[in-house]
Structure formats: C-alpha cells, structure tokens
C-alpha positions in Angstrom: 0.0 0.0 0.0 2.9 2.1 1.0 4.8 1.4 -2.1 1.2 2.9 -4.4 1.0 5.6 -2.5 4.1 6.8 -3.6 3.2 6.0 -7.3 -0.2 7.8 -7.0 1.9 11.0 -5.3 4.7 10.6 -7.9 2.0 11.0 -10.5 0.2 13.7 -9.3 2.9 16.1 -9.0 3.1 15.2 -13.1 -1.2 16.9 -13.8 -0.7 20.0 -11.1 -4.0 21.0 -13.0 -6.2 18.4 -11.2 -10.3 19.0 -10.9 -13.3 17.6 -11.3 -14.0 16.2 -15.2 -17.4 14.5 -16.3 -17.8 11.9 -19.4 -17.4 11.8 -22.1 -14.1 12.2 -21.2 -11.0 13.4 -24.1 -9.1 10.5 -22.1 -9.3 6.9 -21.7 -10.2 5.4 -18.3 -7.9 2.9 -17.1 -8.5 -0.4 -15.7 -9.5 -0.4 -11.7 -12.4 2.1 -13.3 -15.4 0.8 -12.0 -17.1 1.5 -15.6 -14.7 -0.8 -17.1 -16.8 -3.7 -15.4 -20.4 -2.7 -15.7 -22.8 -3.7 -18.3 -23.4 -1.1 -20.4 -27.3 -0.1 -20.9 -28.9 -0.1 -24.5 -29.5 3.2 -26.3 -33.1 4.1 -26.7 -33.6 4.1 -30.9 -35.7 7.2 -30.0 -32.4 9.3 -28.6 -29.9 8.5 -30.9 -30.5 11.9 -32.6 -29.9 13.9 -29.0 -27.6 15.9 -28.4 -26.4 13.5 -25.7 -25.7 10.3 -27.7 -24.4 12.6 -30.6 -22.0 14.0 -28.4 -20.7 10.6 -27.2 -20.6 9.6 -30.9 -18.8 12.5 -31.5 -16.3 12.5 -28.1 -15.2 8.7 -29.4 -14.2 9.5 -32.9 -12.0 12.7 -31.2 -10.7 10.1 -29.0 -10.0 7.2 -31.3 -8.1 9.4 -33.3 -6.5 11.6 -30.5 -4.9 8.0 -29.2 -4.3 6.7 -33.2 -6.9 3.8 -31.6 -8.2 0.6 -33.6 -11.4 0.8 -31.6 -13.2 2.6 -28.6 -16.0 1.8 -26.5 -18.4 4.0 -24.3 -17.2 3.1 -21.3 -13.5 3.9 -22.1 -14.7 7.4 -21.8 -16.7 7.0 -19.0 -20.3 6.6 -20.2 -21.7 2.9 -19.8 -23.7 2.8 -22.8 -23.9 0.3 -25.7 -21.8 2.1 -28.0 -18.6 1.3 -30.0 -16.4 2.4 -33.1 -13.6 0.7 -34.8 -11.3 1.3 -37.4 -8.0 0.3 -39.4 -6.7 3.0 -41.8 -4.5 2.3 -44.8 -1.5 4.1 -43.1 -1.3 1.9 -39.7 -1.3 -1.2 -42.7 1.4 0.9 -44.1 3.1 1.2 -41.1 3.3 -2.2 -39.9 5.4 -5.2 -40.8 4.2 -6.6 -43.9 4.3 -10.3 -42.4 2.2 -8.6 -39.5 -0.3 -7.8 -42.0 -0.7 -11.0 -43.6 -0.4 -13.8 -40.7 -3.0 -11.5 -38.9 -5.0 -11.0 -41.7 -5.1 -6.6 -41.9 -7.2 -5.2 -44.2 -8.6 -1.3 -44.3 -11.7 -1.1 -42.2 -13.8 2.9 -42.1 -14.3 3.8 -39.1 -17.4 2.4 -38.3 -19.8 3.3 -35.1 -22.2 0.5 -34.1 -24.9 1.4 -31.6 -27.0 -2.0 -29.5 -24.5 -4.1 -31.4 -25.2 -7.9 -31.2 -22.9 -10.7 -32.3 -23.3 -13.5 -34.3 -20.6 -16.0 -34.5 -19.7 -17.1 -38.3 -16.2 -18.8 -38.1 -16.1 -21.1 -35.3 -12.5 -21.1 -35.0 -10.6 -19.7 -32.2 -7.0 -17.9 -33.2 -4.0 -16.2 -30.9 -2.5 -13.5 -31.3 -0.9 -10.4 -29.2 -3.5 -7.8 -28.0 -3.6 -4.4 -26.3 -6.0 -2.3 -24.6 -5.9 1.5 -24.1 -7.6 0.9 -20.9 -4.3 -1.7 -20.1 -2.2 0.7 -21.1 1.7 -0.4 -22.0 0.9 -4.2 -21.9 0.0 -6.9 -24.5 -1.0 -11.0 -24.1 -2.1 -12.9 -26.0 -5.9 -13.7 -27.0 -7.5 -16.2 -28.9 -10.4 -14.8 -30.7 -13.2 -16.3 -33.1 -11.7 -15.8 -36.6 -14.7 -14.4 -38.4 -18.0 -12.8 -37.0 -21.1 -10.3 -37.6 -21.9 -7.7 -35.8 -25.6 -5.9 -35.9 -27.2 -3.0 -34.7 -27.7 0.7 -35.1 -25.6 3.4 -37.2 -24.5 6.8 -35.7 -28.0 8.2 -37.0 -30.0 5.5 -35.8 -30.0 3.2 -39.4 -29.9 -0.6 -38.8 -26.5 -2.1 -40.0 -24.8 -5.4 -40.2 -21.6 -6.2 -41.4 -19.0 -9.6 -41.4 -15.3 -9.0 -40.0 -12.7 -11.8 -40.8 -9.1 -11.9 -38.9 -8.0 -8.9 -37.1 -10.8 -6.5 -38.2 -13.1 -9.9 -35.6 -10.7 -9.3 -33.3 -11.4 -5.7 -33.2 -15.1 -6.2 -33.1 -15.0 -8.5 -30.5 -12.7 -6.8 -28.1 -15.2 -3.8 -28.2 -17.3 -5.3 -27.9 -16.4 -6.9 -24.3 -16.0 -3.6 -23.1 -19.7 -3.2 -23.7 -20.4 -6.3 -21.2 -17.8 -5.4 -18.5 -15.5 -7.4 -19.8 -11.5 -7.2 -20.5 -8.8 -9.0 -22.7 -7.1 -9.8 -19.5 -10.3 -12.1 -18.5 -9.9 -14.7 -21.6 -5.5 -13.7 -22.2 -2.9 -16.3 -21.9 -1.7 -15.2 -18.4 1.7 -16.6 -19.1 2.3 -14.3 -22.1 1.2 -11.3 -20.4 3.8 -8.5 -21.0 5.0 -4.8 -20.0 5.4 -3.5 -24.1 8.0 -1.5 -22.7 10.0 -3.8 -20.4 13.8 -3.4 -22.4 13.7 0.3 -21.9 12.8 -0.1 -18.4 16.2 -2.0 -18.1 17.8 0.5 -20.4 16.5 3.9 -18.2 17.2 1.4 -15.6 14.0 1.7 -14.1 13.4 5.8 -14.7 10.8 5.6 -16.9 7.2 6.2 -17.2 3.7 5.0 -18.8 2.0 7.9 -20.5 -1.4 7.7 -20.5 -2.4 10.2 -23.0 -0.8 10.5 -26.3 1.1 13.7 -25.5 
C-alpha cells in the first residue's frame, strides 16, 4: 500500500492541474475504473439523434483518433452505454510489418460506429495472437479470438447495420465489444504471455521511466 501511495503522489505532482472532469471524457479510463466492469445499458432508438448520444458519438471519434486507436468503446470514456467504433486506416497497414499484416490478416476497415450491437458468431475457430488495450495501457497477451463474425445493430444516426469482420478487423469487433459487457482481454488472455510493451527500456532507463497515459 505504502509502495502505491508513492506512485499515486509521484503522478500527481506530473497533472498540477487536477479538478473535477465528467464523461465523455478526451481521455481513456484505465483499468481499476469501476465502468470498465459494468454492463453497459442499451440506447433508446428514439435518442440517438440527441444531443447527448451525438455528443458521445462525436467524443469517441476525437478520441480514437487523438490516441491513433483501432477501436473505442463508451465506457472507455466514462459513459456505460452500448456504443462502440472501430477502425483500421490504410496508413497503420502501411506502417506495420508486412508479415504482420498478412499472418493476422489486416485489411482497411472505415471507421465504423455501431450502436445496440449484437454478435453472431460465423467462423467457429478460435486464433491467438498479441492484444492491447488503451484501458491496459503499455501491456499486451495474447488472446485467442473467433476468426470471423457479424456484428448488428444501429448506425450513428440510428440506421440498422450489419456487417462480417474476418481476422483482425473480428478481433477488433470483439474486443469492443467486451467492453460493452464489462469485460477485458485480460479475462480470456494467456496469463503466461502477459507482458509490460515497454520492459527493455525499463532496463535500459534502468527503471526511470514512465507510462504515458495520454498521447502527448
């Protein structure tokens, strides 16, 4: 206890600017948030088009691209409501090793906001690979995930969609999906592969070093 103290005092002295913030936050909650384990409620089809839910539409695509994110949910910035988006842009494809791209399968996906979502299940096989969270920020395991699935529901202005995501662009879908039901990658992980993403630069700052959790 002693030992976080210390962290939690080390970290304030970082944010002098401390206060009182409500959701939908510009930042992403990090696990130990209550939120992060509730069930999230379903959005009334009749207040999609409010000023509320657009606002929370709005606050996730400023935050998925504030944090250069492959997905959000609602209750990464604070509001436990049935709401996600994902994406994969040409450039992080780009960007990333091309043997990455193939053995995970990568391809382009819009960013895409599904409200109510439900999924159906359309490849019954599981695969493994390396995940991350923003809300487990500067760690990674691995997670096995159903290869290909559908996901329905409601658009950002209330239109019923449904669409099929094979390989990663599942694995996306799915992981947002948990979020929505209180659940984590670190629930269903291999605990043995569990990993600090930053552990060889711990040794090399020997130890003086930091997880950011915003992008700046």
């Amino acid at each position: 206890m002693t030992v976080t103290r210390k962290v939690l005092n080390w970290y304030a002295r970082l944010s002098p600017s401390r206060g009182r913030v409500t959701p939908p936050y510009s930042h992403v909650v990090q696990i130990g948030d209550p939120r992060l384990r509730k069930v999230s409620e379903p959005v009334p089809p009749e207040s999609i088009k409010t000023e509320q839910i657009q606002t929370i539409i709005k606050k996730l695509e400023v935050v998925v691209n504030r944090y250069g994110s492959l997905g959000m949910s609602a209750p990464q910035i604070g509001v436990n409501m049935r709401i996600f988006a994902m994406q994969l842009t040409a450039l992080e494809i780009k960007t990333t090793s091309p043997v990455i791209v193939k053995s995970h399968g990568m391809t382009v996906v819009p960013y895409t906001v599904f409200i109510n979502p439900s999924l159906k299940i359309v490849d019954y096989r599981k695969v493994s690979h390396a995940e991350g969270c923003e809300s487990v920020r500067g760690f990674s395991a691995e997670v096995p995930r159903y290869k290909e699935v559908e996901i329905s529901g409601l658009g950002p202005e209330g239109e019923p969609k449904s669409e099929k995501f094979k390989d990663w662009a599942a694995r996306i879908a799915q992981h947002e999906l948990d979020h929505l039901d209180g659940k984590l990658y670190t629930d269903i992980m291999d605990r043995k592969t569990l990993c600090c993403n930053c552990w060889e630069e711990v040794n090399l700052s020997q130890g003086k070093l930091a997880i950011p959790f915003t992008p700046e």
